[in-house]
Structure formats: structure tokens, C-alpha cells
C-alpha positions as CSV (number, residue, x, y, z in Angstrom):
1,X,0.0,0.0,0.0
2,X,1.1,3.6,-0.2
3,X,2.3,5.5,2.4
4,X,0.8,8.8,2.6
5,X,2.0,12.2,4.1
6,X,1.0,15.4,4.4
7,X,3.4,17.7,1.9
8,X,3.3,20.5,4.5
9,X,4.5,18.3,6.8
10,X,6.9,16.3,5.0
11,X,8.8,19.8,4.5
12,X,8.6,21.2,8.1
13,X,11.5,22.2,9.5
14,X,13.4,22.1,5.8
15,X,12.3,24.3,3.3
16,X,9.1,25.5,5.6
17,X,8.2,27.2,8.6
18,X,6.1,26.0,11.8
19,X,2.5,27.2,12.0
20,X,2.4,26.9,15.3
21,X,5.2,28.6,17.3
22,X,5.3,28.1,21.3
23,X,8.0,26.6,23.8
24,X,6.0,24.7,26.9
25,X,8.6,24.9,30.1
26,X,6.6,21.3,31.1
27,X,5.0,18.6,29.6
28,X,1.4,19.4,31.0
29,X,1.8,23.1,29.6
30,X,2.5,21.3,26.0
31,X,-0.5,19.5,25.9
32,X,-2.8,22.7,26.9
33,X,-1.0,24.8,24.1
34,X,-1.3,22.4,21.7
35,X,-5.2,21.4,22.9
36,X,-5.7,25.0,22.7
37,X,-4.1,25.9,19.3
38,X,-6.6,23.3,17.8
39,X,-9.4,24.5,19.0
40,X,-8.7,28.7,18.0
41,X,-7.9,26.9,14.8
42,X,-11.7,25.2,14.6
43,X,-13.2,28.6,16.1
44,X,-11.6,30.3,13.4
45,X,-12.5,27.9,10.7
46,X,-16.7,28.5,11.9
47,X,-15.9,32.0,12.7
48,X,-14.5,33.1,9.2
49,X,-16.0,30.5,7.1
50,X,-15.6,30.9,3.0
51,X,-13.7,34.3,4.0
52,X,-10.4,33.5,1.9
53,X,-8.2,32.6,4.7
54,X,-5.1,31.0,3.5
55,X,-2.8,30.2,6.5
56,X,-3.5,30.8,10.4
57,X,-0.1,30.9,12.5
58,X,-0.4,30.7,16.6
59,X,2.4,32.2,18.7
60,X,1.9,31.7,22.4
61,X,4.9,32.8,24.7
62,X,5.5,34.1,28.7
63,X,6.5,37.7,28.3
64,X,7.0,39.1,32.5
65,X,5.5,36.6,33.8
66,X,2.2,37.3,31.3
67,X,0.9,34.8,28.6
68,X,0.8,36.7,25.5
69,X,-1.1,35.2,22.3
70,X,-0.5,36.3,18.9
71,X,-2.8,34.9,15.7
72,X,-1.4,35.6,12.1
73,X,-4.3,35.6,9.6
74,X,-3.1,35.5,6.1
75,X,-6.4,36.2,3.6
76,X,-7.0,37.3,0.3
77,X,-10.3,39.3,1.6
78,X,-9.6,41.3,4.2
79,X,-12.6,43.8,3.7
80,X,-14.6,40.7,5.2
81,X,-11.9,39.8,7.9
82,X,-12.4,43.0,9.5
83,X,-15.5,44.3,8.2
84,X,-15.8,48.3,8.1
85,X,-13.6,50.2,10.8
86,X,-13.0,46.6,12.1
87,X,-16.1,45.8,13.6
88,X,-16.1,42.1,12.9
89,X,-12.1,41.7,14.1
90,X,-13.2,43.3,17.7
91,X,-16.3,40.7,17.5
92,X,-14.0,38.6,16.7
93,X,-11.5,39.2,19.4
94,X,-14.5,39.3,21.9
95,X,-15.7,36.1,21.0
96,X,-11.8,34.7,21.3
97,X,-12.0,35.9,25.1
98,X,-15.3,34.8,26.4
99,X,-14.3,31.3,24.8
100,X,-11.2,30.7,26.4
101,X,-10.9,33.4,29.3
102,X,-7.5,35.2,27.5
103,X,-6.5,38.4,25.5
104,X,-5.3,37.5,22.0
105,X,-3.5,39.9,19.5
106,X,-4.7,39.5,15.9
107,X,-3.0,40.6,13.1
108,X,-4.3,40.6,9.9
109,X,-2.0,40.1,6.8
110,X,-3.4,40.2,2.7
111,X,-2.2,37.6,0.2
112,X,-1.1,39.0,-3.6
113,X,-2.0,35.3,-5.4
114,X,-4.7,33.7,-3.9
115,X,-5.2,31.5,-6.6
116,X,-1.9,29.7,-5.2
117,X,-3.2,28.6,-2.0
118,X,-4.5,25.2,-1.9
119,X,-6.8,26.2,1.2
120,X,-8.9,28.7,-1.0
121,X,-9.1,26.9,-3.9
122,X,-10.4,24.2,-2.4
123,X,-12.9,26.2,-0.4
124,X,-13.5,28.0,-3.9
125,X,-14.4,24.6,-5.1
126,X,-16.6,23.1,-1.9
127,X,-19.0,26.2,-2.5
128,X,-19.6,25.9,-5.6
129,X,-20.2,22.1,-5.6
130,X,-22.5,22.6,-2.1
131,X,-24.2,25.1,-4.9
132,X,-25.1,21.5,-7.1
133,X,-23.2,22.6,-9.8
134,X,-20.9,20.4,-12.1
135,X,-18.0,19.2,-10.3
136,X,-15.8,18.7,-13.8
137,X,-16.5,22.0,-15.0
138,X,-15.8,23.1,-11.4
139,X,-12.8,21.4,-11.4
140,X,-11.4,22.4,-14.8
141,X,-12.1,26.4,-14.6
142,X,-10.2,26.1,-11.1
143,X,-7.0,24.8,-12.2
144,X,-7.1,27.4,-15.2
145,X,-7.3,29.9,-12.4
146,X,-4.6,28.3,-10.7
147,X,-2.2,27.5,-14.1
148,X,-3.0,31.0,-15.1
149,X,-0.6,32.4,-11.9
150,X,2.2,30.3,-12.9
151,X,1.6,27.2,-10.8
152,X,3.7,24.7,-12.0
153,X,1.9,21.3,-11.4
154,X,-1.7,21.3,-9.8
155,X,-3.6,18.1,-8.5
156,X,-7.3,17.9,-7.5
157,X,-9.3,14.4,-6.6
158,X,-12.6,15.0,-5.6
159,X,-14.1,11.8,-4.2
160,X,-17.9,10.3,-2.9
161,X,-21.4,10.3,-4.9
162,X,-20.5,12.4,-7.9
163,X,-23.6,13.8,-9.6
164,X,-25.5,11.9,-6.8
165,X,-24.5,8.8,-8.4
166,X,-25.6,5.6,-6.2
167,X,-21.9,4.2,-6.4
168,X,-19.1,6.2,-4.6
169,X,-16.1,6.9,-6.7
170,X,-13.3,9.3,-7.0
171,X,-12.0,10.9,-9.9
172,X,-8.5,12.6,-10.3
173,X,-7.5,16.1,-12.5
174,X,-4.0,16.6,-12.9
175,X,-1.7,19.2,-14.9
176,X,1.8,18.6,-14.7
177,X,4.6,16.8,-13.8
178,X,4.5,15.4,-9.9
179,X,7.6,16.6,-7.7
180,X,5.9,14.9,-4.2
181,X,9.1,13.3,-2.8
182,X,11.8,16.3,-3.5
183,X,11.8,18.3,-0.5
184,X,13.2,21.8,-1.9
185,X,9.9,21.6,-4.1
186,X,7.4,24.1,-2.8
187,X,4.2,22.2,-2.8
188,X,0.9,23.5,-1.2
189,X,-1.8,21.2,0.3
190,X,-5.3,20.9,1.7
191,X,-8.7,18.5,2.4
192,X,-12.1,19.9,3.0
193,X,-15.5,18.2,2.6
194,X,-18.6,19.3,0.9
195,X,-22.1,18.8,2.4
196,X,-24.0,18.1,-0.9
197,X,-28.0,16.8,-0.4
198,X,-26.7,13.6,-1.8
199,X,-23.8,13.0,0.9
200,X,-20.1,14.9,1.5
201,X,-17.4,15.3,-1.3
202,X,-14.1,14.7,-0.2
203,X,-11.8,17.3,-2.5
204,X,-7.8,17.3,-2.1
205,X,-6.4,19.9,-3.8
206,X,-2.0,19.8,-4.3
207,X,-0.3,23.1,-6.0
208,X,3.4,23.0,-7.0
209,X,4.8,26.9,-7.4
210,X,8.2,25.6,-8.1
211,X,11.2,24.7,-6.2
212,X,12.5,26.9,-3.3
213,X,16.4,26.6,-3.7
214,X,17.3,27.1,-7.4
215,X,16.7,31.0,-7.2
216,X,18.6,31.7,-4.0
217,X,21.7,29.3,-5.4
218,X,21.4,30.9,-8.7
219,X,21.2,35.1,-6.8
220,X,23.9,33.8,-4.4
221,X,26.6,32.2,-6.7
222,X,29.3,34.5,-7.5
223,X,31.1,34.1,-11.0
224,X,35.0,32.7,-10.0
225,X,38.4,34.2,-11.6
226,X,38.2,30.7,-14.3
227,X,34.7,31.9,-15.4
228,X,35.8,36.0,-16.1
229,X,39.1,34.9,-17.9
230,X,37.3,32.1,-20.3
231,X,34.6,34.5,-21.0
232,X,37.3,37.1,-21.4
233,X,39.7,35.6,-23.7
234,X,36.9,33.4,-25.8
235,X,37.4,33.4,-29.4
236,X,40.8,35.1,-29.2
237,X,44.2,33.4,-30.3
238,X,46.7,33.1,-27.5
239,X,49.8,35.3,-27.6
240,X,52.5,34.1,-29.1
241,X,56.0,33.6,-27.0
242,X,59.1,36.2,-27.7
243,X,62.4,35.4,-26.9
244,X,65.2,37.7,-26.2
245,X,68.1,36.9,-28.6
């Protein structure tokens, strides 16, 4: 059988950051940030739901003997993120306090290509399938979107009663070649479900931008003395030698 891993995952810690950034001083304290960070994460998800949120990062740290808690919300909408004069982030802060009983910081960050995060796309494409409409044609217009910002390699399965079909299947779109085991490729992932009237769509949606490496190798490499004299003394003949008589 396959063995199958997360791409984000796969690539923490080598060519990609945490999402989650806190130090526990004990074991006990880990597993309350960690309990903690998933459920901000799921309050966020009902909270903000089909706002074009892209990533969510969770700082937690003891500053003087004070918990401070920071929330990084990356979107490509942030008109509905914080609404008009920020009415719905201070709602939104609110509700984050009467929750889970602490103050949390939220900053608010826009995206320039959103049709390069796997997360909206495959929100993009959950809402319009919950709307009953074709899931190929669906399918096919978003990866235009996504080819059309110069994604490299995209991948969307879509999976369960297709067209309300009686048998369950899963069907698989593809453009590109399929980089999933080298590490220095930057590949974005992401599952969601769709609640159709005739069951829930599993969609998976993969987007390779390219690798991370080869444009910091190629900026950073200096030309050496060899290159500047053979580029230098190309098609010349060498000098001849004089003697003294």
C-alpha cells in the first residue's frame, strides 16, 4: 500500500516554517498549548467561514510573567476579515476571550496570489459544488485559475457520490509533472469536505509553485576568476611567445 504524508509536513523544519510557534517549560503546559491551538484553529475555521483565509499561524509565549497570544491571519479578503472600521475583528477578538478566558493579538496580513493557496481553492471549489453545480466544470475552470498564476503542477481528486450517483467513486484532475518526494519543491496542500443533499465530497487539492532553492543558489553564486578569464579571452588566439636573442 502507499504510504501517505501530508506535503506541509513532509517539508517542516526544511524548506518551511512552523504554524504553530510556542515553547511549553513542562509537559502538561504542551499539551494545553497544543489542545488550545486546535481549538482557536476550529473557532476560526466557523468564525470566518468561506472568508479566503489561506494560513492561520499561533504564537503563544510568557512575556514578565504574562501569557501573550499572537494569531497571524493571512487572507485574500480582508474587507470581510475586519469588516468596516474593524467591527467584525473586535467581534471577533470578543468572541476569542469569552471562549477561552485570554486576551489574543490579531494581526491581519493580505495575500497578492490567492489563486496559489491550496486552502482557498479548495474552499472556492466546496462552495460551488454545495451550490449543485458540475463538479468537472468546477474542477477544470479552477485549475485554469490556478495554471494562469504560474503554478507549475496542480492536483485535484474529488471523491464520494459524484452527480448523486448511487456508487461512490473518486475521480483525479491533474496538470503537470509530480515533484511529491523532492523536498526543496514548494508544494501547497489541503482536504475539505462538501455537504451536498446527496452526501459529502471529499476534495484534495496539491499546487506546486516551483522549487525553493534554485533561485537563492542561482542570486547567491558569484562568478570565480576561471569563469571571467574564459569568457574574457573566448574566441581570441593566444599570444604568441618572444624570446630575447
Amino acid at each position: 500500500m502507499w504510504q501517505k504524508v501530508d506535503p506541509r509536513g513532509f517539508r517542516t523544519g526544511i524548506v518551511k516554517g512552523w504554524v504553530s510557534e510556542y515553547f511549553a517549560p513542562t509537559k502538561q503546559k504542551s499539551v494545553e498549548y497544543m489542545t488550545q491551538d486546535l481549538k482557536v484553529r476550529n473557532f476560526i475555521d466557523k468564525f470566518y467561514r468561506y472568508c479566503g483565509i489561506s494560513k492561520v499561524v499561533f504564537r503563544k509565549g510568557e512575556v514578565a510573567d504574562k501569557v501573550k497570544n499572537d494569531i497571524l491571519i493571512f487572507t485574500a479578503k480582508p474587507a470581510l476579515v475586519l469588516w468596516k472600521e474593524g467591527k467584525k475583528l473586535e467581534e471577533f477578538k470578543k468572541a476569542l476571550k469569552k471562549q477561552f478566558g485570554e486576551d489574543f493579538d490579531v494581526i491581519v496580513k493580505e495575500i497578492s496570489r490567492p489563486e496559489l493557496s491550496a486552502r482557498i481553492m479548495g474552499e472556492y471549489i466546496t462552495s460551488q459544488l454545495e451550490r449543485r453545480m458540475p463538479y468537472r466544470r468546477v474542477i477544470k475552470s479552477s485549475i485554469e485559475r490556478i495554471t494562469s498564476k504560474w503554478a507549475k503542477w496542480v492536483k485535484i481528486l474529488i471523491a464520494g457520490r459524484l452527480n448523486g450517483a448511487e456508487m461512490a467513486r473518486r475521480e483525479t484532475f491533474k496538470e503537470g509533472r509530480i515533484p511529491l518526494q523532492t523536498l526543496r519543491a514548494d508544494i501547497d496542500y489541503h482536504y475539505t469536505t462538501a455537504v451536498t443533499k446527496y452526501g459529502i465530497l471529499g476534495v484534495k487539492v496539491w499546487i506546486y509553485k516551483g522549487d525553493i532553492d534554485d533561485n537563492k543558489k542561482r542570486s547567491s553564486k558569484k562568478p570565480s576568476n576561471k569563469t571571467q578569464v574564459r569568457k574574457n579571452t573566448r574566441g581570441r588566439k593566444p599570444a604568441k611567445k618572444t624570446t630575447d636573442n
